[in-house]
NUBAKOL-422521 format. One record per residue (C-alpha): residue number from 1; x, y, z. Coordinates in nm, 4 decimals, decimal comma. Layout:
<atoms>
atom n NUM&c1 X&c2 Y&c3 Z
...
</atoms>
This chain:
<atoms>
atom n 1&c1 10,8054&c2 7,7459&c3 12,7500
atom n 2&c1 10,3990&c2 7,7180&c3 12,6429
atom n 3&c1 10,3030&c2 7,7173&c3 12,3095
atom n 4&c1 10,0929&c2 7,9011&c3 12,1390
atom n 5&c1 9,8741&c2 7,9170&c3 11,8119
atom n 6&c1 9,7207&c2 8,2495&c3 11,7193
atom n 7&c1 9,4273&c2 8,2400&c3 11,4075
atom n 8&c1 9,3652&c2 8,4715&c3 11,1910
atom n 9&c1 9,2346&c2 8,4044&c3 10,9219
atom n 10&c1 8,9077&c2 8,6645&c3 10,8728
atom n 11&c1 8,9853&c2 9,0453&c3 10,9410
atom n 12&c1 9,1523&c2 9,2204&c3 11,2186
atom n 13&c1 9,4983&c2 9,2139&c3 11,0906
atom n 14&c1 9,5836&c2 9,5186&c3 11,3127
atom n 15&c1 9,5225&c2 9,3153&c3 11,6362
atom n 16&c1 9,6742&c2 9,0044&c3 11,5138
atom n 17&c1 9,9647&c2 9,2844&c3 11,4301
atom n 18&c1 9,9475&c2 9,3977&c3 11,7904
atom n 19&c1 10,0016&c2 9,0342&c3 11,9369
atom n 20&c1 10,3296&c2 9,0075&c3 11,7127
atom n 21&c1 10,4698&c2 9,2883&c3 11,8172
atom n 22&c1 10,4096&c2 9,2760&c3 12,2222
atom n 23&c1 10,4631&c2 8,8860&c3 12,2152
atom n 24&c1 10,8029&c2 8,8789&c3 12,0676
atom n 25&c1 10,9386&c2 8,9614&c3 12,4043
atom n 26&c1 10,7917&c2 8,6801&c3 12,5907
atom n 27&c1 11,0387&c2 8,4597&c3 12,7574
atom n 28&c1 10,7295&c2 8,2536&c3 12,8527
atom n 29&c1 10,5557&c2 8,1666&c3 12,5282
atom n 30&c1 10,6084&c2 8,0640&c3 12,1829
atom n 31&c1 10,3874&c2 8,1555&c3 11,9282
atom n 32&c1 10,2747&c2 8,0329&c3 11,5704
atom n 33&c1 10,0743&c2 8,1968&c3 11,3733
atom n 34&c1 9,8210&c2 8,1489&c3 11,0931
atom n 35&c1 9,6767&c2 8,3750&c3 10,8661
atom n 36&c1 9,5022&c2 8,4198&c3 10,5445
atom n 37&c1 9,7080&c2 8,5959&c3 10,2990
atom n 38&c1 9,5141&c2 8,8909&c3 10,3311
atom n 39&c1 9,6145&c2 8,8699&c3 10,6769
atom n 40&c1 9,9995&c2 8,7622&c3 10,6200
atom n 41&c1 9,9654&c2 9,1206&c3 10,3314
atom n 42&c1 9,9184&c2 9,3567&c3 10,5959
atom n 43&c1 10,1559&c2 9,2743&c3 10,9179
atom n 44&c1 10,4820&c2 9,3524&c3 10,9678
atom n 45&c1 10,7320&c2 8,9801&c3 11,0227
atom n 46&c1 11,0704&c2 8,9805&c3 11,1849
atom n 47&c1 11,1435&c2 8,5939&c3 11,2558
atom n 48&c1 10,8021&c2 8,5041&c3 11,3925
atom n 49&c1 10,7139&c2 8,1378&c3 11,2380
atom n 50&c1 10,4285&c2 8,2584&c3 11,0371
atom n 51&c1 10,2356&c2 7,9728&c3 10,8444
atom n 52&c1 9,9904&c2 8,0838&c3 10,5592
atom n 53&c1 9,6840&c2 7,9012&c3 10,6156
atom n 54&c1 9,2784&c2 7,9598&c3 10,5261
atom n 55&c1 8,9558&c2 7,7753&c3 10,6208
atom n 56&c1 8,9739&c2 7,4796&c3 10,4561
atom n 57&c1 9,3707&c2 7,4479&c3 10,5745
atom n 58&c1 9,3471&c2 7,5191&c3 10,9407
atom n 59&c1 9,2025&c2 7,2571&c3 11,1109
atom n 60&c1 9,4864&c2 6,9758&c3 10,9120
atom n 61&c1 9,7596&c2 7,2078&c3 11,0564
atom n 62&c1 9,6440&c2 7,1985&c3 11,3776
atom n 63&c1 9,6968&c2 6,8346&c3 11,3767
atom n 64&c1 10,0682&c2 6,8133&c3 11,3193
atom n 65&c1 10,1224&c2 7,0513&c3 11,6170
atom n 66&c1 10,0634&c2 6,9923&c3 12,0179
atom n 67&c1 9,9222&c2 7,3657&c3 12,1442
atom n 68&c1 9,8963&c2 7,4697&c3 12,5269
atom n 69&c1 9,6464&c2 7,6972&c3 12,3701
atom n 70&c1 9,4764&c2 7,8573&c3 12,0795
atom n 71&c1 9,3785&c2 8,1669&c3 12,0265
atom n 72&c1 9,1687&c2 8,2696&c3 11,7314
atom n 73&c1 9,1825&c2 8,6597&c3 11,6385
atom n 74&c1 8,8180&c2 8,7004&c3 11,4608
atom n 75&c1 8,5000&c2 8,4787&c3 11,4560
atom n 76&c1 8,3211&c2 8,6465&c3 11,2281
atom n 77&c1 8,2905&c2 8,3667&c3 11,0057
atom n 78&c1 8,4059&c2 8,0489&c3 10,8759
atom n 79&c1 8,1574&c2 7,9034&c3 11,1963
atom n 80&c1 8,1677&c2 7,5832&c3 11,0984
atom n 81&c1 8,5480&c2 7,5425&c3 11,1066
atom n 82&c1 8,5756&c2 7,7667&c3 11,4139
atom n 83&c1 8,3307&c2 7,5130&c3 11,5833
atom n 84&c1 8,5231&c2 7,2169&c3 11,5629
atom n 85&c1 8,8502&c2 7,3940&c3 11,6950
atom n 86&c1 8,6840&c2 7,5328&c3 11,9776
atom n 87&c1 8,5063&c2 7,1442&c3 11,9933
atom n 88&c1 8,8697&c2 6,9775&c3 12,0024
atom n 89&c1 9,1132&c2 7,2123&c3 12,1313
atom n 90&c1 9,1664&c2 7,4533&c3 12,4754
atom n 91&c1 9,0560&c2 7,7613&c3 12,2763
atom n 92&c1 9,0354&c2 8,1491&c3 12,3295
atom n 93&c1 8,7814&c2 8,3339&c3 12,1021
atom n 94&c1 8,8710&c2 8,7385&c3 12,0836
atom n 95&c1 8,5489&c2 8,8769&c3 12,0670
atom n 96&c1 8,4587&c2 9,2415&c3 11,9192
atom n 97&c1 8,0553&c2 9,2549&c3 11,9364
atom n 98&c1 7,9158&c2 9,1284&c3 12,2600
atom n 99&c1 7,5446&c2 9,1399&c3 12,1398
atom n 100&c1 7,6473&c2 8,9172&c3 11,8286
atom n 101&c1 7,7413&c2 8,5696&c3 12,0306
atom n 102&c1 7,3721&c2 8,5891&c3 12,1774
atom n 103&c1 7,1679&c2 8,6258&c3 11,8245
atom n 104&c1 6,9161&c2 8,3682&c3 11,7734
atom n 105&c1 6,8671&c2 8,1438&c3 11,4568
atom n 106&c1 6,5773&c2 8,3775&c3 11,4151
atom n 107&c1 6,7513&c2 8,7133&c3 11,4034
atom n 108&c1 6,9735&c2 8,5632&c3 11,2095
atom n 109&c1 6,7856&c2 8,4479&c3 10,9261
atom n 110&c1 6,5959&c2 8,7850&c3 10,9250
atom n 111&c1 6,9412&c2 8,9568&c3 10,9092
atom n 112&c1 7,0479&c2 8,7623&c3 10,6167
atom n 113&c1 6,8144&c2 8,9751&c3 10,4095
atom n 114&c1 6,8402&c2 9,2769&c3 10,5184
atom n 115&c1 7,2118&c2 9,3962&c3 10,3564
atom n 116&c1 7,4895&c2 9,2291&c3 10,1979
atom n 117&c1 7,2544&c2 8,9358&c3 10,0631
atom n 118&c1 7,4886&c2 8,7184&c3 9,8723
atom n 119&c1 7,7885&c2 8,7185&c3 10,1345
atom n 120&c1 7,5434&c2 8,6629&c3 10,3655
atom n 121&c1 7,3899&c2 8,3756&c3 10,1749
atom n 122&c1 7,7047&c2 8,2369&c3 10,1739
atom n 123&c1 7,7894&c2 8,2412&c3 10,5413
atom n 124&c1 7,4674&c2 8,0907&c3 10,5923
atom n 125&c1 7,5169&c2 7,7690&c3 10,3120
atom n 126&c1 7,8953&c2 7,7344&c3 10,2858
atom n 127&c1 8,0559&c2 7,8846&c3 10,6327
atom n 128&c1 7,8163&c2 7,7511&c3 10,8828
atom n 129&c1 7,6497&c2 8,0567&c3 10,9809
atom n 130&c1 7,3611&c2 7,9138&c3 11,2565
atom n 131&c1 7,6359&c2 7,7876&c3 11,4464
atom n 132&c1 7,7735&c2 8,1026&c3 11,5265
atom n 133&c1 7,6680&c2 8,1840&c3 11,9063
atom n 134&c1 7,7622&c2 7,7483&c3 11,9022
atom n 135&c1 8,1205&c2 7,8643&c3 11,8832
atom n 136&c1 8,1140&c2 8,1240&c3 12,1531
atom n 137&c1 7,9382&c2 7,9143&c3 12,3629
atom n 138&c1 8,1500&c2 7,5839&c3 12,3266
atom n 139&c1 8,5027&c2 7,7662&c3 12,3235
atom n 140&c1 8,6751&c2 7,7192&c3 12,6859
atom n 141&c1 8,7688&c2 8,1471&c3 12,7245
atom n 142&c1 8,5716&c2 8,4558&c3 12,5854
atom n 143&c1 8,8281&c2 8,7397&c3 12,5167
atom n 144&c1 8,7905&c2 9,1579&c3 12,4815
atom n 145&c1 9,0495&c2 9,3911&c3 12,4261
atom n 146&c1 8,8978&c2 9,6955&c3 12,6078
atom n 147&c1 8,9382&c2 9,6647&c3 12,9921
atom n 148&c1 8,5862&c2 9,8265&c3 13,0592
atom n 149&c1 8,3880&c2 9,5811&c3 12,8970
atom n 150&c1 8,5181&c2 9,2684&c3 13,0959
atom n 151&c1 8,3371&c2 9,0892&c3 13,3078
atom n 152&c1 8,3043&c2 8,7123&c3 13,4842
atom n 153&c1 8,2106&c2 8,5812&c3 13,1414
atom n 154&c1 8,4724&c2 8,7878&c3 12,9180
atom n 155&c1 8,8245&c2 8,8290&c3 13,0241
atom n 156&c1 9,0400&c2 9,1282&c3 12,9290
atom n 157&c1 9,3299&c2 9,0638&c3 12,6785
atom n 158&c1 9,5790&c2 9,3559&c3 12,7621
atom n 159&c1 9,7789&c2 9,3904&c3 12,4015
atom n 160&c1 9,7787&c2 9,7468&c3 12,3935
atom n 161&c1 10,1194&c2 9,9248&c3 12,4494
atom n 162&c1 10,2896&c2 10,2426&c3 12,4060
atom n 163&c1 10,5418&c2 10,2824&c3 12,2181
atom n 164&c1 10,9001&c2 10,4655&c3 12,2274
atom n 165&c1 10,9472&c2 10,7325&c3 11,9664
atom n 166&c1 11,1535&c2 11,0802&c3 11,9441
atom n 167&c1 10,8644&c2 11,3566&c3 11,9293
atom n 168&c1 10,9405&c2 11,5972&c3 11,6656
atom n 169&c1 10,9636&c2 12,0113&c3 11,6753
atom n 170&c1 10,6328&c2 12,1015&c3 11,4854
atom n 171&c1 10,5493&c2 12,4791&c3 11,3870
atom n 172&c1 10,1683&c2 12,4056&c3 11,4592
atom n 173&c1 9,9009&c2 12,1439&c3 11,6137
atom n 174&c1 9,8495&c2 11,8587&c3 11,4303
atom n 175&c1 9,4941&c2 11,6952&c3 11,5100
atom n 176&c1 9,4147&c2 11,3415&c3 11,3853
atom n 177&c1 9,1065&c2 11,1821&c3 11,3168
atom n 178&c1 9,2101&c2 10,7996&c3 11,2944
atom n 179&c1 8,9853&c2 10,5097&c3 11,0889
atom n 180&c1 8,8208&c2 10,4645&c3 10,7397
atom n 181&c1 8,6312&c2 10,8224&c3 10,6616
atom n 182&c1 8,2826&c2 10,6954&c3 10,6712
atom n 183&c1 7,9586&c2 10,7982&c3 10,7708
atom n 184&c1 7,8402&c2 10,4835&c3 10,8873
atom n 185&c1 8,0390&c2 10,4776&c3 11,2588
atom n 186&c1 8,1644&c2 10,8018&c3 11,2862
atom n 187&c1 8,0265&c2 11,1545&c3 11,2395
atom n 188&c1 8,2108&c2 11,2907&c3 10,9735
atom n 189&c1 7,8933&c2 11,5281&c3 10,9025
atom n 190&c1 7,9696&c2 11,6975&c3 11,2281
atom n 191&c1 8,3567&c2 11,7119&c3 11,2049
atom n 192&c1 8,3155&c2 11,8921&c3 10,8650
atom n 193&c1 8,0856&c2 12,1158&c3 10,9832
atom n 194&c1 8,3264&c2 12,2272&c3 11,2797
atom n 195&c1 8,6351&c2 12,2247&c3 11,0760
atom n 196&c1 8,4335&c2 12,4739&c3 10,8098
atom n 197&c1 8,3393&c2 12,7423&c3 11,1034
atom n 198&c1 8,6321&c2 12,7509&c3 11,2852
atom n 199&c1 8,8737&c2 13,0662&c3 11,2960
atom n 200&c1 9,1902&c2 13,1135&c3 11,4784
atom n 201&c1 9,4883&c2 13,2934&c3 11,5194
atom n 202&c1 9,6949&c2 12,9953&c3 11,5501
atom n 203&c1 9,7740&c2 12,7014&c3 11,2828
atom n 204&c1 9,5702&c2 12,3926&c3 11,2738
atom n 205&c1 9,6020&c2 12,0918&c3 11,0432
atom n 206&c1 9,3544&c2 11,8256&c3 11,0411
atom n 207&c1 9,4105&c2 11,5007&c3 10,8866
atom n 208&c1 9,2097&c2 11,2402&c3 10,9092
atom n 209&c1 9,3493&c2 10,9290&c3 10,8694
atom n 210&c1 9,2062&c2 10,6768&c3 10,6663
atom n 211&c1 9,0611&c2 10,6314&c3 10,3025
atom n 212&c1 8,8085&c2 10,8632&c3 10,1878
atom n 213&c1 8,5423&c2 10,8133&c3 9,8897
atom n 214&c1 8,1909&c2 10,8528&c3 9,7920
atom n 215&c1 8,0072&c2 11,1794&c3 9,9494
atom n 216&c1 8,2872&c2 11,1999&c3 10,2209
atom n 217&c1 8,5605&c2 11,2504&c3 9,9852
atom n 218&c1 8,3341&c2 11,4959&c3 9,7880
atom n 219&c1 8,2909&c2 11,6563&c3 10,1189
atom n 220&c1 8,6769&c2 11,6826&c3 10,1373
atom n 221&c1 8,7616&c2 11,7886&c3 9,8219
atom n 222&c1 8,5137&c2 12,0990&c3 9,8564
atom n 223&c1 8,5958&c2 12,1294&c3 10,2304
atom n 224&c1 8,9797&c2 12,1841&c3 10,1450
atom n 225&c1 8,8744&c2 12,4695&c3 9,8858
atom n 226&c1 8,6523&c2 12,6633&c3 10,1786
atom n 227&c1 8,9387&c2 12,6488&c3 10,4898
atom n 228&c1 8,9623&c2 12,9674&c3 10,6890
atom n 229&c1 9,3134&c2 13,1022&c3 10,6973
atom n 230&c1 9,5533&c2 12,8971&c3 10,9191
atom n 231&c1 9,3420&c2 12,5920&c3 10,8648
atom n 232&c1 9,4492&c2 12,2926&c3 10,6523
atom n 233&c1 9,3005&c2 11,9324&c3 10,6066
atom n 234&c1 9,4762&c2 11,6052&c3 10,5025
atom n 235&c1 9,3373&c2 11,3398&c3 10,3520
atom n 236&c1 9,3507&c2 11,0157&c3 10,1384
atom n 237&c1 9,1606&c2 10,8543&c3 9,8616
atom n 238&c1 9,3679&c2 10,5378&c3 9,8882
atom n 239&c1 9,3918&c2 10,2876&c3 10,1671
atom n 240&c1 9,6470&c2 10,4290&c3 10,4187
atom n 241&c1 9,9868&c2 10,2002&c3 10,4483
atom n 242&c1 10,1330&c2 10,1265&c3 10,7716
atom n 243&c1 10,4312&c2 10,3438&c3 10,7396
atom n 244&c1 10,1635&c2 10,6669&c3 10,6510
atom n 245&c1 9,9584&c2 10,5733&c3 10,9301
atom n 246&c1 10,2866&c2 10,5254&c3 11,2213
atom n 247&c1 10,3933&c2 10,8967&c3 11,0205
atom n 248&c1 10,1008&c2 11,0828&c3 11,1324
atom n 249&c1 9,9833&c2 10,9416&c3 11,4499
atom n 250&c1 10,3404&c2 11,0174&c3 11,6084
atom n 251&c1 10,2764&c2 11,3394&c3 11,4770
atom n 252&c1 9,9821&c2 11,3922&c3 11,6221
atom n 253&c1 9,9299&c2 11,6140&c3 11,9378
atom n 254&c1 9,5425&c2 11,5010&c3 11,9572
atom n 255&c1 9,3109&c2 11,2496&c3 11,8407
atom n 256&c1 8,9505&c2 11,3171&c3 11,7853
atom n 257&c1 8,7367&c2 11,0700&c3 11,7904
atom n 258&c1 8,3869&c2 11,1341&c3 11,6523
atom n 259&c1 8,2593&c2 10,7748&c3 11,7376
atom n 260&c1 7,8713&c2 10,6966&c3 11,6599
atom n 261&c1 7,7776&c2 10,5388&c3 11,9786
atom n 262&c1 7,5046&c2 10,3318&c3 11,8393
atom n 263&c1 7,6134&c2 10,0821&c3 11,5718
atom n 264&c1 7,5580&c2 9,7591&c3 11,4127
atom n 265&c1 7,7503&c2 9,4301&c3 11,3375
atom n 266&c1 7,5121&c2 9,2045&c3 11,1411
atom n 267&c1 7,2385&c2 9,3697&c3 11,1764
atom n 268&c1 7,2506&c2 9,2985&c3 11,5764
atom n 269&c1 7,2955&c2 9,6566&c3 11,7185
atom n 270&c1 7,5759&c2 9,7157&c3 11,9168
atom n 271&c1 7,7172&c2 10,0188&c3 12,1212
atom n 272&c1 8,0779&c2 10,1454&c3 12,1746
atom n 273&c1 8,1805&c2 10,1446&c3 12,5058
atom n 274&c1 7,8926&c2 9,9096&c3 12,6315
atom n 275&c1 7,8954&c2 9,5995&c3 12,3695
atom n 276&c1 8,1820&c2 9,7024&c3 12,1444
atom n 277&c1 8,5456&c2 9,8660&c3 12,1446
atom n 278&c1 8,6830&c2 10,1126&c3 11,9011
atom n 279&c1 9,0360&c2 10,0701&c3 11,7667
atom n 280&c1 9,0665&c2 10,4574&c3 11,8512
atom n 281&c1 9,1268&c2 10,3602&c3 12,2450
atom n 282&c1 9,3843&c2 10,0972&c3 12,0571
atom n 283&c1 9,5104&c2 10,3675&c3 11,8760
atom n 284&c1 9,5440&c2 10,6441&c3 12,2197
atom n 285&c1 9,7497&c2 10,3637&c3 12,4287
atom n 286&c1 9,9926&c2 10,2467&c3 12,1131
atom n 287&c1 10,1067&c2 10,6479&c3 12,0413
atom n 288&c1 10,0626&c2 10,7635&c3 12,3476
atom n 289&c1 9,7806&c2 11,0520&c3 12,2621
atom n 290&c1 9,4593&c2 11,2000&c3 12,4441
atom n 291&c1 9,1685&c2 11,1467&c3 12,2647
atom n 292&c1 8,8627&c2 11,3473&c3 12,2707
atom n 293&c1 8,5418&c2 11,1560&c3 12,2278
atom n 294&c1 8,1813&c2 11,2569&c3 12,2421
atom n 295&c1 8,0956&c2 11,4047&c3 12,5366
atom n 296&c1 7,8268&c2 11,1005&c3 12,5912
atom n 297&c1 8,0813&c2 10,8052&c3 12,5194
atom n 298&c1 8,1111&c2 10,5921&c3 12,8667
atom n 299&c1 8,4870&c2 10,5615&c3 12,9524
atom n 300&c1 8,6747&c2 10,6197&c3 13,3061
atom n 301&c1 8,9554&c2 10,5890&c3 13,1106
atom n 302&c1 9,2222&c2 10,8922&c3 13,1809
atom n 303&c1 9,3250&c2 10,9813&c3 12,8489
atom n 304&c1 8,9558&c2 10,9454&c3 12,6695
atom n 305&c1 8,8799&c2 11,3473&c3 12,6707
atom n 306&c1 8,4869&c2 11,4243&c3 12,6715
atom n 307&c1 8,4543&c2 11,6868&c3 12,4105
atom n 308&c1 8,3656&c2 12,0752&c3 12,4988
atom n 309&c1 8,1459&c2 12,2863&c3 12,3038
atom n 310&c1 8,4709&c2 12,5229&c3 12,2634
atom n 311&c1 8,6676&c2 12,2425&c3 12,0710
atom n 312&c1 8,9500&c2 12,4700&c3 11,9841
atom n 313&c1 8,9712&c2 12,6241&c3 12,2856
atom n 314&c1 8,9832&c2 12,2292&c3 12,4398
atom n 315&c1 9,3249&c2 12,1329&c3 12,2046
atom n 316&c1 9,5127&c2 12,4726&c3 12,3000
atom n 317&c1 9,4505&c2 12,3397&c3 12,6622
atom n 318&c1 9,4946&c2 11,9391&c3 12,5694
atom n 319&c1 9,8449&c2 12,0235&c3 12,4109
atom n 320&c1 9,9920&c2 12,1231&c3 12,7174
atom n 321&c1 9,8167&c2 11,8483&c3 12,9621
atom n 322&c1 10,0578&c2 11,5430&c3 12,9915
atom n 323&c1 9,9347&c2 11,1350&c3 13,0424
atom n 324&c1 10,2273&c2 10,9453&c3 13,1711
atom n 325&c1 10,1165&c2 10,6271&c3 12,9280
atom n 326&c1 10,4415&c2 10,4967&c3 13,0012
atom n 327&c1 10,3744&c2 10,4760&c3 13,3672
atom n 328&c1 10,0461&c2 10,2577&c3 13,2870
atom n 329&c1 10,1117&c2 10,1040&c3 12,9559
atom n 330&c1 10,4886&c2 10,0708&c3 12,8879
atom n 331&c1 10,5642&c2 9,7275&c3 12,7481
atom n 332&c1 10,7364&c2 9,5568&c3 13,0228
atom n 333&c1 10,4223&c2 9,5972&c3 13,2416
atom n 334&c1 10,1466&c2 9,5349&c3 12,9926
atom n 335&c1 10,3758&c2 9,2347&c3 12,8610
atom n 336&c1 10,3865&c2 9,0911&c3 13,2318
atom n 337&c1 9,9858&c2 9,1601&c3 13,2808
atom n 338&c1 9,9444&c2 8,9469&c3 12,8972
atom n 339&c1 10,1933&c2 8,6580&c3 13,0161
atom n 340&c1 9,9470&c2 8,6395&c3 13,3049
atom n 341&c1 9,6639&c2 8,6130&c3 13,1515
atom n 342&c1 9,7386&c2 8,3478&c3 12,9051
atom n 343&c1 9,8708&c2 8,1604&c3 13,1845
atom n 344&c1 9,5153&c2 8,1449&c3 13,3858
atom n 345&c1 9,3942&c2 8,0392&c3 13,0465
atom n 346&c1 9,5941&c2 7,7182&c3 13,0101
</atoms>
């Protein structure tokens, strides 16, 4: 059996989450994991050896243990840590922004001042911030979750699974709209407009799934006052737990997915589908949904619905059309395509 460390220690709890949960059937690997408490907070542990760790921690841990390899969840910062893992150690680096590795020491200083100045400061004197496209460079495997944006240089990490769950009798058609509610990647401006024109003779509910506040939530609150007859919205001014979220996305007979195509992630511009995967494709695989994107989002993916001027008219018809996710995602098969991955990596 190969051992395994897996790092997180910066953000993306949810994918750290999602290599817990598909790798605690491997007869293959054993895996230890580190994580920040804010990390450690937010996942779900049954019996995985789970060692609370931080920056200034990780690289003394490391030393007391003998790792096939190491795969670090987030580089995102902490660069000057990250460096000297990926410097010492057979290393995997998961990476979510494909235009971020390549930024120059030039972009990067100007980006320092553009937004978020003291963090960014701080990245820049304490965390070792110039060295950042040094660590994606120097590790030994570049890592993306989304199967259409590998290539010869970045190697898909298939985590995603779907999972088994009893499908309940429901009295109308639930539609989800997954993630924080936030202008600034999705088009929220849009979805309320639809949702405050539409009529129908059948029963809709809405909820979109994730914390709401500042002119969103305002949005909300007067939205949920204005709702045509058989209309209704959910929503939540708190951060959504983990049992919530699991609650409504098996409930869910669609997801809608009003992704911004053009982003940024400091200050480097980045584009879903191209440089950048959304957690709503994540999301489709895990609960087994169709999702309908923008109509201009590039996917060959199955499931990923381009979205019709008629939107209502599109989830009548989407309710009754069946995926077989099981067929191309059940565990056993994405578990088998993981355990061979890792293995070309050691």
């Amino acid at each position: 059996m190969k051992n395994i460390a897996y790092i997180e220690i910066d953000t993306h709890a949810e994918i750290a989450q999602a290599f817990m949960d598909i790798m605690k059937d491997s007869e293959k690997f054993r895996v230890d994991y580190y994580f920040s408490k804010k990390i450690k907070d937010q996942v779900r542990e049954e019996g995985e050896t789970v060692f609370l760790s931080d920056s200034s921690m990780i690289t003394d841990q490391l030393k007391t243990k003998d790792y096939d390899l190491i795969v670090i969840g987030t580089v995102h910062r902490y660069f000057n840590t990250f460096l000297t893992i990926v410097q010492k150690y057979n290393t995997a680096v998961i990476t979510h922004n494909l235009n971020f590795p390549q930024s120059s020491k030039f972009n990067l200083v100007k980006s320092i001042f553009k937004e978020d100045l003291i963090y960014r400061l701080k990245l820049w004197w304490k965390e070792g911030l110039f060295y950042s496209s040094k660590v994606y460079r120097q590790t030994r495997s570049l890592l993306v979750l989304d199967d259409e944006l590998s290539t010869e240089k970045y190697k898909f990490l298939p985590l995603f699974y779907t999972l088994n769950f009893e499908k309940t009798e429901k009295t109308h058609t639930v539609i989800v709209i997954p993630g924080g509610v936030s202008q600034k990647r999705r088009d929220y401006q849009y979805i309320f407009k639809t949702i405050q024109n539409l009529t129908t003779s059948e029963k809709f509910s809405f909820v979109f799934l994730g914390k709401a506040k500042g002119k969103e939530l305002d949005t909300l609150d007067k939205l949920s006052e204005n709702l045509s007859k058989n209309i209704t919205i959910h929503y939540f001014k708190e951060r959504v737990s983990a049992d919530d979220y699991d609650h409504w996305m098996q409930k869910a007979d669609i997801l809608w997915c009003p992704i911004q195509q053009k982003t940024e992630f400091f200050s480097q511009r980045e584009t879903y589908g191209k440089t950048k995967m959304t957690g709503n494709v994540g999301d489709a695989i895990k609960y087994g949904k169709l999702a309908v994107f923008p109509k201009d989002y590039p996917s060959k993916l199955d499931f990923i619905i381009p979205e019709k001027e008629d939107i209502l008219a599109q989830f009548e018809q989407l309710t009754v059309q069946n995926f077989d996710f099981q067929k191309s995602y059940g565990k056993t098969n994405v578990l088998a395509r993981l355990e061979q991955v890792l293995n070309s990596l050691i």
